[in-house]
Structure formats: structure tokens, C-alpha cells
PDBQT receptor file of N, H, CA, C and O in Angstrom, charges set to zero:
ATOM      1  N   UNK A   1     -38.058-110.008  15.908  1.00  0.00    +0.000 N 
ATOM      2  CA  UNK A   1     -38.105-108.613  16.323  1.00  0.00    +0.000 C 
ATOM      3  C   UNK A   1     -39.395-108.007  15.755  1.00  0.00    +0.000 C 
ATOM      4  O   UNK A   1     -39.593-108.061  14.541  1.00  0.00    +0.000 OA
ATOM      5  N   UNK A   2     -40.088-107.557  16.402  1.00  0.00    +0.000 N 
ATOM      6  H   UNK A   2     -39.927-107.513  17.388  1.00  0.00    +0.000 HD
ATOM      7  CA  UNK A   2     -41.317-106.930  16.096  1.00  0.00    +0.000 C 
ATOM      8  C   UNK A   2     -41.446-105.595  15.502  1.00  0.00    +0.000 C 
ATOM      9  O   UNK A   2     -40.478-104.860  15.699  1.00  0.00    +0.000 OA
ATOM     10  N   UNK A   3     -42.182-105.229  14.986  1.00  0.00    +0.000 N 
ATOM     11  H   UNK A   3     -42.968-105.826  14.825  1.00  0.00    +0.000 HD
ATOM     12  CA  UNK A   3     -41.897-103.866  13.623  1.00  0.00    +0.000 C 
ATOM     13  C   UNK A   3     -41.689-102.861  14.433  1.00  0.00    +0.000 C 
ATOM     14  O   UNK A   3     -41.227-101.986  13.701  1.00  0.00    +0.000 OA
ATOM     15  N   UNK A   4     -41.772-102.285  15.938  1.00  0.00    +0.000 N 
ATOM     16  H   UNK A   4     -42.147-102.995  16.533  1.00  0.00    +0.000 HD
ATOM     17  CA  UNK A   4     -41.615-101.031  16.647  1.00  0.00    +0.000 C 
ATOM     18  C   UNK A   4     -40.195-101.251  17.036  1.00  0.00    +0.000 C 
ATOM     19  O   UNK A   4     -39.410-100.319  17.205  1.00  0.00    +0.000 OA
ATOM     20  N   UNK A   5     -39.832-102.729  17.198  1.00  0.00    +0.000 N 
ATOM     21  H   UNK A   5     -40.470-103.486  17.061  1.00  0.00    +0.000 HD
ATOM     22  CA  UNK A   5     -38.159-102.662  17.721  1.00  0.00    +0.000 C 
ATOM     23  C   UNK A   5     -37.047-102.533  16.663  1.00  0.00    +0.000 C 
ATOM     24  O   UNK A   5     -35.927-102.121  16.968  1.00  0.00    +0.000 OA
ATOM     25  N   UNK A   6     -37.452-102.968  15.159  1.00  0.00    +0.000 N 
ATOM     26  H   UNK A   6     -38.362-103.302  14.911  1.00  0.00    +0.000 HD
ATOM     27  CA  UNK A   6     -37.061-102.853  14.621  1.00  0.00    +0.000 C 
ATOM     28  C   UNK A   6     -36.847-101.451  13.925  1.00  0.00    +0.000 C 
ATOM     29  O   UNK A   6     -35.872-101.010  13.317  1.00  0.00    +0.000 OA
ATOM     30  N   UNK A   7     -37.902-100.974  14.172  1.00  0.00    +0.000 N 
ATOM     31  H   UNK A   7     -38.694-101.332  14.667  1.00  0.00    +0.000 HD
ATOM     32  CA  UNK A   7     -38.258 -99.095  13.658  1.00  0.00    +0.000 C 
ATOM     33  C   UNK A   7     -37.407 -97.933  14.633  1.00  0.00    +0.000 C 
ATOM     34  O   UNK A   7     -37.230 -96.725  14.478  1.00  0.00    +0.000 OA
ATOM     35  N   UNK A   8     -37.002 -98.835  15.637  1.00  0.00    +0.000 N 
ATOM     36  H   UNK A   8     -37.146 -99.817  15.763  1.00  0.00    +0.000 HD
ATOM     37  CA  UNK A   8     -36.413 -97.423  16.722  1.00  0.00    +0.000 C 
ATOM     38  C   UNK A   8     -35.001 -97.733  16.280  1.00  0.00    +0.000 C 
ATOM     39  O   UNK A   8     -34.107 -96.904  16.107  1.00  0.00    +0.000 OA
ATOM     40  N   UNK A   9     -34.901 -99.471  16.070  1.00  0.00    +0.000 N 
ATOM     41  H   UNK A   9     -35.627-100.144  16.210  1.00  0.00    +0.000 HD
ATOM     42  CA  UNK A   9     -32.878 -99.764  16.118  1.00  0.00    +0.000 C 
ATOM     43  C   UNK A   9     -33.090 -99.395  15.243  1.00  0.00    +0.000 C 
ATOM     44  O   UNK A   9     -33.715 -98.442  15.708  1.00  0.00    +0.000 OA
ATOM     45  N   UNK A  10     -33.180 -99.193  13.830  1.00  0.00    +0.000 N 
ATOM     46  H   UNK A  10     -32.673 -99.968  13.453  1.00  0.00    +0.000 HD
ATOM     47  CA  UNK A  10     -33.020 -98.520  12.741  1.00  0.00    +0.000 C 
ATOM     48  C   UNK A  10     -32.898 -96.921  12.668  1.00  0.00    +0.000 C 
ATOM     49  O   UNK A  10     -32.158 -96.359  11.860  1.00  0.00    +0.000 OA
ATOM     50  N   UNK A  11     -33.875 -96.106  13.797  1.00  0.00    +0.000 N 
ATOM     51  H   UNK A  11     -34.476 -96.562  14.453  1.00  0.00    +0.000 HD
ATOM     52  CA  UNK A  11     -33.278 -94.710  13.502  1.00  0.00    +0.000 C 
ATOM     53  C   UNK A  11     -32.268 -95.035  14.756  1.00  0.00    +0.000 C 
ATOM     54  O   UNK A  11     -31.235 -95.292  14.138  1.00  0.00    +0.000 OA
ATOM     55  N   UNK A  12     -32.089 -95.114  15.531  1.00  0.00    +0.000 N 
ATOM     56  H   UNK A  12     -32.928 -94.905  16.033  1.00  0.00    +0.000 HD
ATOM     57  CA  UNK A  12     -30.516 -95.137  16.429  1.00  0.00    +0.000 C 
ATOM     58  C   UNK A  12     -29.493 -95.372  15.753  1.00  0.00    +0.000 C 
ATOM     59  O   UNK A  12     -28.577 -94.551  15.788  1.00  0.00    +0.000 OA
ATOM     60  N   UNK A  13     -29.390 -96.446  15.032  1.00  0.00    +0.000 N 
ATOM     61  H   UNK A  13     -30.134 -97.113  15.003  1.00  0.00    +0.000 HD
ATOM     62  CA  UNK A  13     -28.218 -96.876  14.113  1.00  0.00    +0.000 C 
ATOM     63  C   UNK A  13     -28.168 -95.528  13.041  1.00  0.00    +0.000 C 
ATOM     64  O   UNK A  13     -27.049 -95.099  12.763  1.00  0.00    +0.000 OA
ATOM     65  N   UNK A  14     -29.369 -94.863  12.442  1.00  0.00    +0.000 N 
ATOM     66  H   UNK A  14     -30.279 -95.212  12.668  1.00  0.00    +0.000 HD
ATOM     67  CA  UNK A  14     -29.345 -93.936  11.404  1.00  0.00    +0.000 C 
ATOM     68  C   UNK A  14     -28.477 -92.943  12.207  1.00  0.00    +0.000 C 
ATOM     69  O   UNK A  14     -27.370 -92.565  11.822  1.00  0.00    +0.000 OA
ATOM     70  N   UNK A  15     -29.038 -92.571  13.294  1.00  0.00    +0.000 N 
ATOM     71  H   UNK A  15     -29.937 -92.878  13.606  1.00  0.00    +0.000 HD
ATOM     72  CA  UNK A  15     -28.537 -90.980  13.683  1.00  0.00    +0.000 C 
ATOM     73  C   UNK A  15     -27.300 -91.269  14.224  1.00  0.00    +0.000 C 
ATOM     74  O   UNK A  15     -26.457 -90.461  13.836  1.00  0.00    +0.000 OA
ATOM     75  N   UNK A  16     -26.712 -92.422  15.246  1.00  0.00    +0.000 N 
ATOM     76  H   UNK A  16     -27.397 -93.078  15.561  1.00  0.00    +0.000 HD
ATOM     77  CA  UNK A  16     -25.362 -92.428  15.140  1.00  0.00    +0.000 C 
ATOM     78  C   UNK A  16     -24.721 -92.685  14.080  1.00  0.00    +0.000 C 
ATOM     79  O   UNK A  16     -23.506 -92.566  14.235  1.00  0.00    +0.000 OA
ATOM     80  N   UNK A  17     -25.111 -93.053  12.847  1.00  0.00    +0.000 N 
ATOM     81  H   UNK A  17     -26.098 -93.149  12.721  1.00  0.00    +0.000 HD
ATOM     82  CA  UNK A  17     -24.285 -93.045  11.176  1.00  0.00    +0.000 C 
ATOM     83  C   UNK A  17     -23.809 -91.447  11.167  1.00  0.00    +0.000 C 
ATOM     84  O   UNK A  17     -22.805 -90.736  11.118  1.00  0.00    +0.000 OA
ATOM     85  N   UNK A  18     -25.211 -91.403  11.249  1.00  0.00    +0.000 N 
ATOM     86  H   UNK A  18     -26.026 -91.981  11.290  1.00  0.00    +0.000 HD
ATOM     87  CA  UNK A  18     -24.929 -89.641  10.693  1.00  0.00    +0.000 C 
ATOM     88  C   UNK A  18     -24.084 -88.537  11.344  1.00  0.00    +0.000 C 
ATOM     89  O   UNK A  18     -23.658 -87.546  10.751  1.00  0.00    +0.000 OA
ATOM     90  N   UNK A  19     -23.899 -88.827  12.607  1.00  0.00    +0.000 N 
ATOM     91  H   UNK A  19     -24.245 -89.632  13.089  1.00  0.00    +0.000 HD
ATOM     92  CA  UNK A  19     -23.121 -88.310  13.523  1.00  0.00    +0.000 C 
ATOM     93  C   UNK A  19     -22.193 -88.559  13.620  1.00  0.00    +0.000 C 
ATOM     94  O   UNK A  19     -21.521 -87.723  14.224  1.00  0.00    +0.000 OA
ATOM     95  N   UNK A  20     -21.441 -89.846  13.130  1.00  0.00    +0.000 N 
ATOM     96  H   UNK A  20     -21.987 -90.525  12.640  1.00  0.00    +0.000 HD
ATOM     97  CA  UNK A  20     -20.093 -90.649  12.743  1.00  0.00    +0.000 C 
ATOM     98  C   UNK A  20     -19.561 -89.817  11.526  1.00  0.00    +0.000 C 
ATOM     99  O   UNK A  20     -18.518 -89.166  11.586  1.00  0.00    +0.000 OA
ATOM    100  N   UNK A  21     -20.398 -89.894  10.366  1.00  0.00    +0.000 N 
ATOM    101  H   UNK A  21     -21.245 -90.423  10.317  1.00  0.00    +0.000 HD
ATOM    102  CA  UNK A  21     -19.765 -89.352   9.392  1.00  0.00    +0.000 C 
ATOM    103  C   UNK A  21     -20.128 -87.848   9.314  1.00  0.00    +0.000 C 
ATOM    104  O   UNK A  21     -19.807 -87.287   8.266  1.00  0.00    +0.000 OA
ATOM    105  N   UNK A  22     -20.625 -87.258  10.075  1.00  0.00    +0.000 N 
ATOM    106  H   UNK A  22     -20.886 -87.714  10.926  1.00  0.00    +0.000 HD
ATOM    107  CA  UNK A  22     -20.754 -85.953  10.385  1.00  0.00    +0.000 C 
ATOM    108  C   UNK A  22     -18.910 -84.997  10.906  1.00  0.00    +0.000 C 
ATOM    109  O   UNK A  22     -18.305 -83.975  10.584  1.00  0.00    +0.000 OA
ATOM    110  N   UNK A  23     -18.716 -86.225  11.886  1.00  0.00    +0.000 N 
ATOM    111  H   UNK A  23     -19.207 -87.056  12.148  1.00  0.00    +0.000 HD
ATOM    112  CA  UNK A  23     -17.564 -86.542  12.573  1.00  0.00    +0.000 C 
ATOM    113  C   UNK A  23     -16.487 -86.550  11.800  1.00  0.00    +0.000 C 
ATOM    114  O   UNK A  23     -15.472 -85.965  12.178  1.00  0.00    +0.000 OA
ATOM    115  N   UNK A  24     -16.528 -87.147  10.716  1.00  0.00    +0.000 N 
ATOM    116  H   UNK A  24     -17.352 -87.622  10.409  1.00  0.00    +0.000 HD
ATOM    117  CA  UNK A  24     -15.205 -87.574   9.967  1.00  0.00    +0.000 C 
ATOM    118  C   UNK A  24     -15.024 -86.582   8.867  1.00  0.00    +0.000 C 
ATOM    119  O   UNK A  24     -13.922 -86.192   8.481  1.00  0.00    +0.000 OA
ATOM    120  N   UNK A  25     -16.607 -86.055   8.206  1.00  0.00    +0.000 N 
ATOM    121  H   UNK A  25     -17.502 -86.373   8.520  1.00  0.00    +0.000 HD
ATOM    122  CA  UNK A  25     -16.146 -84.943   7.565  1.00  0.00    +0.000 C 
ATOM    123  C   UNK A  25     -15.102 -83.612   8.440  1.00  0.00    +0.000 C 
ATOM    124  O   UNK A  25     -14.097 -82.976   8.121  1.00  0.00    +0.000 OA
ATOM    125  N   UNK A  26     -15.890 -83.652   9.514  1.00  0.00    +0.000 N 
ATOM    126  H   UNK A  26     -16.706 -84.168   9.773  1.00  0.00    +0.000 HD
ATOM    127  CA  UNK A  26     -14.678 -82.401  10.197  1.00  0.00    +0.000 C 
ATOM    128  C   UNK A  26     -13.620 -82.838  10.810  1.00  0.00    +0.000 C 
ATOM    129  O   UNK A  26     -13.085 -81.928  11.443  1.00  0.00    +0.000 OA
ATOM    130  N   UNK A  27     -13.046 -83.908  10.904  1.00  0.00    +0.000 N 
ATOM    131  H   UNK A  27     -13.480 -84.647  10.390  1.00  0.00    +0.000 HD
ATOM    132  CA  UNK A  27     -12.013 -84.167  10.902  1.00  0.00    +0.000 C 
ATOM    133  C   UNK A  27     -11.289 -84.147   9.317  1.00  0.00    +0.000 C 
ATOM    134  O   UNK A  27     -10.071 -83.994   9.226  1.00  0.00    +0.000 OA
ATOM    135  N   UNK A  28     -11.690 -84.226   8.743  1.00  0.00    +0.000 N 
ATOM    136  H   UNK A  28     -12.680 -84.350   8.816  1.00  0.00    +0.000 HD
ATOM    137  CA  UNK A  28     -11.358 -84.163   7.425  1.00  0.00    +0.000 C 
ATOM    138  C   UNK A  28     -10.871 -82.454   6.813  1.00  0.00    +0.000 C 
ATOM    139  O   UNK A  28      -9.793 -82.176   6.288  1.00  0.00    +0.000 OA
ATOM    140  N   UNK A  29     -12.142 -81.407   7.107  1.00  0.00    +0.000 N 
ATOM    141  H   UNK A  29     -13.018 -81.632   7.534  1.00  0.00    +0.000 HD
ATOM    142  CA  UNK A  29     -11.953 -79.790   7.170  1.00  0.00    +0.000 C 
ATOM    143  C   UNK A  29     -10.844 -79.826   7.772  1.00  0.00    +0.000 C 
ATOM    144  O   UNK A  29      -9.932 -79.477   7.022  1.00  0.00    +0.000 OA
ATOM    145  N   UNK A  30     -10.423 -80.165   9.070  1.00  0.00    +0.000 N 
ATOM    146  H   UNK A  30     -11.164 -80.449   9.679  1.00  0.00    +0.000 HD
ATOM    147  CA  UNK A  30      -9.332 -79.427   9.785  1.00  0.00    +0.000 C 
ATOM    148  C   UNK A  30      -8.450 -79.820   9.423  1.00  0.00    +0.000 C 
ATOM    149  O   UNK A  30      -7.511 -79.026   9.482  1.00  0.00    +0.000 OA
ATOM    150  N   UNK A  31      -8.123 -81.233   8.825  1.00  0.00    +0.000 N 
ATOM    151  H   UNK A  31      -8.885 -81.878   8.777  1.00  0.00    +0.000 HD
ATOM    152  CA  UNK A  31      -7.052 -81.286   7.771  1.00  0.00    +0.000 C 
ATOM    153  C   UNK A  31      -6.665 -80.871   6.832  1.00  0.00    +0.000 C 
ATOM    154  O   UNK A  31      -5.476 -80.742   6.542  1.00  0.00    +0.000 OA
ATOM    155  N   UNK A  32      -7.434 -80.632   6.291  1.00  0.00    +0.000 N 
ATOM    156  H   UNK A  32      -8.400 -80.737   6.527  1.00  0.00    +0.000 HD
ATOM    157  CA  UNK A  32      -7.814 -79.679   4.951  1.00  0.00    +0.000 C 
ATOM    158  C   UNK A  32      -7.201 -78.188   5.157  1.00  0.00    +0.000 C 
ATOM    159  O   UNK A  32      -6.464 -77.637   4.339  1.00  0.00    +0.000 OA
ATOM    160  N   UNK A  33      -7.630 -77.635   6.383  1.00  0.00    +0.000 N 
ATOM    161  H   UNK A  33      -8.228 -78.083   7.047  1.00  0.00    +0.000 HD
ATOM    162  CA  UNK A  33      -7.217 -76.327   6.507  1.00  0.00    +0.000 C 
ATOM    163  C   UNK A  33      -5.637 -76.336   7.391  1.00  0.00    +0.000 C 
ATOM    164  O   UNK A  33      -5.093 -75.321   7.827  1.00  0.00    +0.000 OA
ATOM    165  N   UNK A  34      -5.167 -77.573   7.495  1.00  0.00    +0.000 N 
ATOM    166  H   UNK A  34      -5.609 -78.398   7.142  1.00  0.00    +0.000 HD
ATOM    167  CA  UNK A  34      -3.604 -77.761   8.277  1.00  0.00    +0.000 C 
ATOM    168  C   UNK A  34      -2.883 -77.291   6.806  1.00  0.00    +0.000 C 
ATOM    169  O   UNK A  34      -2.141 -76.336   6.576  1.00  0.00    +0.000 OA
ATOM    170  N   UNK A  35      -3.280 -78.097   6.123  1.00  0.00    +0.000 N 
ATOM    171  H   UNK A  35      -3.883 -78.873   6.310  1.00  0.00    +0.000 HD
ATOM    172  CA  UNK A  35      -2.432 -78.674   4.935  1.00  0.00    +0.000 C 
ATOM    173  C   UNK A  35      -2.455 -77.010   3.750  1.00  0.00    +0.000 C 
ATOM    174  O   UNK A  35      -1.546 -76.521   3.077  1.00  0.00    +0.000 OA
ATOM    175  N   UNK A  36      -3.359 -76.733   3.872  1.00  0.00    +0.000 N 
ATOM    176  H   UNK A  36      -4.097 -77.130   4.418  1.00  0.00    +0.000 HD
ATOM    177  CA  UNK A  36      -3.888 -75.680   3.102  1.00  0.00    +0.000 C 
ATOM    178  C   UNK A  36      -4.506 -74.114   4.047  1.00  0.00    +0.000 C 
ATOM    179  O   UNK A  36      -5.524 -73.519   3.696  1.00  0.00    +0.000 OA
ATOM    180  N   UNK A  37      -3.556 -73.638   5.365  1.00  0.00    +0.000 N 
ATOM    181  H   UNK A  37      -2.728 -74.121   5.651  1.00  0.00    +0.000 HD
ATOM    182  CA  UNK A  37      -3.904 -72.433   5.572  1.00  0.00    +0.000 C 
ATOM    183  C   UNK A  37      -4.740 -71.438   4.912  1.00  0.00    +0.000 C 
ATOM    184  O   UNK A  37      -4.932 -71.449   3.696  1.00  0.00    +0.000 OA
ATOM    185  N   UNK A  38      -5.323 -70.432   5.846  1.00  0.00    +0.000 N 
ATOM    186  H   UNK A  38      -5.167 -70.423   6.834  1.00  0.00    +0.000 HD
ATOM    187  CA  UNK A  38      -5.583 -69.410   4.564  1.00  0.00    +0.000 C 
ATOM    188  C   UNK A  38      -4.336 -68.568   5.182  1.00  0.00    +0.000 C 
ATOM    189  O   UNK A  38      -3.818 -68.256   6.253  1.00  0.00    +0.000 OA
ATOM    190  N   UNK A  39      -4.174 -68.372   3.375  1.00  0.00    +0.000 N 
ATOM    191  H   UNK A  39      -4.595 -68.626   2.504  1.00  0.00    +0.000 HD
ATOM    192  CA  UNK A  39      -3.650 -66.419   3.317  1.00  0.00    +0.000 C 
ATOM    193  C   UNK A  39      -4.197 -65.676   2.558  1.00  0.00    +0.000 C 
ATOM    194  O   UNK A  39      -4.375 -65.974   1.377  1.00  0.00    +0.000 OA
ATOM    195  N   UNK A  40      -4.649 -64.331   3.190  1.00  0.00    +0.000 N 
ATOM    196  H   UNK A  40      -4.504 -64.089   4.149  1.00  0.00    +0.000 HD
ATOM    197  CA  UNK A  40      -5.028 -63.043   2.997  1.00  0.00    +0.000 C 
ATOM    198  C   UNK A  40      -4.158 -62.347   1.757  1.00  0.00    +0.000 C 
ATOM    199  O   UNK A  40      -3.047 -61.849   1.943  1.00  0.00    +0.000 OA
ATOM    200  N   UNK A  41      -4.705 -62.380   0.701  1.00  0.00    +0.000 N 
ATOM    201  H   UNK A  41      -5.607 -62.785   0.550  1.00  0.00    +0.000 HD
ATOM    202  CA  UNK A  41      -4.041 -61.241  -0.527  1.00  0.00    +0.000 C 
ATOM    203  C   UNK A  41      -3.313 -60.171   0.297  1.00  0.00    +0.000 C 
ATOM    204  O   UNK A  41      -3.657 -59.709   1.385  1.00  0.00    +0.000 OA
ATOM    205  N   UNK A  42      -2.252 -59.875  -0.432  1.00  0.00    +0.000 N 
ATOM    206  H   UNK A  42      -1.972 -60.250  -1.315  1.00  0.00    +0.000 HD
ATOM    207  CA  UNK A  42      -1.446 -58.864  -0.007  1.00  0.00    +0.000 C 
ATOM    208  C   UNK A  42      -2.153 -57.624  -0.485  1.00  0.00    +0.000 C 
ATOM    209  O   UNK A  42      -2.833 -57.813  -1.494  1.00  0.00    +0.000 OA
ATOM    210  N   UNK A  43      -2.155 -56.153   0.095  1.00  0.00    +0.000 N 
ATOM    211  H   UNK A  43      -1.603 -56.000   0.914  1.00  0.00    +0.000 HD
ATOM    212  CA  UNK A  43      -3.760 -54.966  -0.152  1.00  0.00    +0.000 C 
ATOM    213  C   UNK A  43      -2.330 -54.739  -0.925  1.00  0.00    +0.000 C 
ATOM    214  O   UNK A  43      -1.208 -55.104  -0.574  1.00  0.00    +0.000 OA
ATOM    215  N   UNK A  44      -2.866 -53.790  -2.458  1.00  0.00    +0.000 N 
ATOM    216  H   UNK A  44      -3.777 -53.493  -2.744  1.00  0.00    +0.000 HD
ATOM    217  CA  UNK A  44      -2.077 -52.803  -2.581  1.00  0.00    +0.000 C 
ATOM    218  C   UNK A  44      -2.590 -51.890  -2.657  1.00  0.00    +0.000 C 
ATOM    219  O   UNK A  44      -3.816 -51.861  -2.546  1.00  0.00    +0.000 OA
ATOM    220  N   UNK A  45      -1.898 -50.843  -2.865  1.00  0.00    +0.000 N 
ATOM    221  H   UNK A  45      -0.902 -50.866  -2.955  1.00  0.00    +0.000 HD
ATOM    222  CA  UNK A  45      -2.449 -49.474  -2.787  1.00  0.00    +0.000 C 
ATOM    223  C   UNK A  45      -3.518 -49.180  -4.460  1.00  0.00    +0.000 C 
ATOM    224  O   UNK A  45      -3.196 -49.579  -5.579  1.00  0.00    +0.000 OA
ATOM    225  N   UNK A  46      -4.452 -48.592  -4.188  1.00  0.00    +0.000 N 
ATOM    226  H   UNK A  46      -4.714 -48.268  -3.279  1.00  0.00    +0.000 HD
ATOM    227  CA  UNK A  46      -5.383 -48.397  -5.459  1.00  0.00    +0.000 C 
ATOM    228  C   UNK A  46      -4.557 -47.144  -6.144  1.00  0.00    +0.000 C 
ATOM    229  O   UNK A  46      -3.837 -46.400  -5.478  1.00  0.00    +0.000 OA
ATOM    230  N   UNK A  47      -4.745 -47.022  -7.468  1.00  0.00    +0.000 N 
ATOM    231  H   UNK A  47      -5.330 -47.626  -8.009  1.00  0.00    +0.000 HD
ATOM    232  CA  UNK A  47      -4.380 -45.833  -8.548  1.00  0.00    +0.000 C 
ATOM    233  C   UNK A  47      -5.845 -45.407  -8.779  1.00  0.00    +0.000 C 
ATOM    234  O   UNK A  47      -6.899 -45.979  -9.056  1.00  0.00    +0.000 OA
ATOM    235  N   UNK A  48      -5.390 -43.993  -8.510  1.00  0.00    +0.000 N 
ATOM    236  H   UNK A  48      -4.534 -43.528  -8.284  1.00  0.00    +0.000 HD
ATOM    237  CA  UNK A  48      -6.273 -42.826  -9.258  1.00  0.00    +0.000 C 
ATOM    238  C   UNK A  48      -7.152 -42.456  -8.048  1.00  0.00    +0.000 C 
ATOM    239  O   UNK A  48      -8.007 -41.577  -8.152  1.00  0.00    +0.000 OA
TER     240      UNK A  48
């Protein structure tokens, strides 16, 4: 393999990595936020 074929499969393989585990982190967030909703503090009323 000659150094230009080898230089392009190397960023293709890079940027679909990165897009894979780009991928899995947000699959990961939305689990994260299943498991762990938010809730909003209850307001109370201020004194003074």
C-alpha cells in the first residue's frame, strides 16, 4: 500500500472511530437521563 492509500484509510477509519464513539457516548447521556430524570427544586416562597 503506498503512503497516500494508506494516509486516506487511516483518516476514514479515524473519523468513523470518532463518530462511533461519538455515538455511544449519546447513547450513553440518554441513559443516563432515563435512569436519572431531572427534577426542578420545589420554589418556596422567600421571607422578608
Amino acid at each position: 500500500m503506498d503512503i497516500w492509500s494508506f494516509g486516506w484509510t487511516l483518516s476514514v477509519i479515524g473519523m468513523a472511530g470518532t463518530m462511533l464513539v461519538l455515538w455511544c457516548l449519546s447513547l450513553l447521556i440518554l441513559l443516563l437521563r432515563k435512569i436519572f430524570p431531572y427534577k426542578p427544586e420545589a420554589t418556596t416562597p422567600k421571607k422578608g
